[in-house]
PLY file of the C-alpha trace (Angstrom):
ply
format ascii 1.0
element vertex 90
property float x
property float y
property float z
element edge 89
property int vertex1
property int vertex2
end_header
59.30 74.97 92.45
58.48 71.32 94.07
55.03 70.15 94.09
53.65 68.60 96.74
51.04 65.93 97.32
48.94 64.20 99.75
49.32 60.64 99.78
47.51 57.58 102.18
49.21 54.68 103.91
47.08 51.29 104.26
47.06 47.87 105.18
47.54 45.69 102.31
48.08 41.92 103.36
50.61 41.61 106.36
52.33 44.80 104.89
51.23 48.77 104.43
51.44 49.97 101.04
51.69 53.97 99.79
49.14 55.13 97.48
50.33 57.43 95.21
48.57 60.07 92.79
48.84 59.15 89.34
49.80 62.67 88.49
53.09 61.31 89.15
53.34 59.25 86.23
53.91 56.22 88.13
53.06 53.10 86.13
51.33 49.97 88.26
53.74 47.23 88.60
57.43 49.58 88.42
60.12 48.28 90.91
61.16 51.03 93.10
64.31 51.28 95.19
63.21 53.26 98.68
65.58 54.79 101.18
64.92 55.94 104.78
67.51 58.05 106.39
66.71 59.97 109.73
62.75 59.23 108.92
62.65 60.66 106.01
61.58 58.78 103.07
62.87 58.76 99.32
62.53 57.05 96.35
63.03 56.51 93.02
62.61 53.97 90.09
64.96 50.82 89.62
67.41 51.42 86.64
66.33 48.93 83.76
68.67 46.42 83.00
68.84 45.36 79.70
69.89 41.81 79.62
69.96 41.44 75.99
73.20 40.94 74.31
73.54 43.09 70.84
75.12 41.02 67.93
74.56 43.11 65.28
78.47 43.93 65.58
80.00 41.10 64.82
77.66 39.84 61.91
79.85 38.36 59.09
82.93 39.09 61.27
83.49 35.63 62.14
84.68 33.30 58.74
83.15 30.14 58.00
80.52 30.65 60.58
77.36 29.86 59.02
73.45 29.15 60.19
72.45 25.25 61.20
70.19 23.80 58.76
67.29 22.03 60.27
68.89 18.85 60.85
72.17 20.36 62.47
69.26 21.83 64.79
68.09 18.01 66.02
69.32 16.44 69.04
68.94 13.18 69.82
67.49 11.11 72.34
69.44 10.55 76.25
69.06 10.62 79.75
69.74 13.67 81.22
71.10 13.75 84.86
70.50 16.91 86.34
71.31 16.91 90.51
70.92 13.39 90.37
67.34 13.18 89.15
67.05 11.37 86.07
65.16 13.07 83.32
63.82 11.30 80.27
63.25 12.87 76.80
60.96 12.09 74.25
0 1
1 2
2 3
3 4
4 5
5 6
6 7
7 8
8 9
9 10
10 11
11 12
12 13
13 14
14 15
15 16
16 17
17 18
18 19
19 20
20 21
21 22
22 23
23 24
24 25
25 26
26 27
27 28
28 29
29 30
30 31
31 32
32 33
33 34
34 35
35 36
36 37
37 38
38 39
39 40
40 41
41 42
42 43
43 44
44 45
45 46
46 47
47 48
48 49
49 50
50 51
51 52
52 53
53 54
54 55
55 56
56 57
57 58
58 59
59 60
60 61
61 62
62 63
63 64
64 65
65 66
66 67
67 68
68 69
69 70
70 71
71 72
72 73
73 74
74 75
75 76
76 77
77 78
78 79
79 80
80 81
81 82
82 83
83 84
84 85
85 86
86 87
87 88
88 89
């Protein structure tokens, strides 16, 4: 059976916004995608995309590959030219 509920349009800044019940289960801040076809309204949460990268795969697969000690992990000092503005480090 599909429930149905009551919800209120309102001006929120230069937009309107939908209030919607929290029996829902709607968390404050979710991205939504919403489609109108004919006048008729749907929507439904954006799919997460999970922009990590997993690694654990190829641990150890890779030979002579080791971690940087601290002083491998030092740069030194330069100019940087990024777009043509010169940025200065240290």
């Amino acid at each position: 059976m599909t429930k149905e509920y009551r919800a209120k349009v309102f001006k929120s800044g230069n937009s309107v916004a939908l209030r919607l019940p929290k029996a829902l289960g709607i968390k404050a801040g979710e991205e939504m995608i919403v489609r109108e076809e004919r006048g008729k309204f749907a929507f439904e949460p954006v799919a997460a995309d999970d922009d990590r990268i997993d690694l654990t795969g190829i641990w150890g697969s890779v030979p002579g590959l080791k971690p940087l000690t601290r002083e491998e992990r030092t740069f030194e000092d330069r100019d940087l030219d990024w777009e043509g503005k010169l940025l200065k480090r240290g």
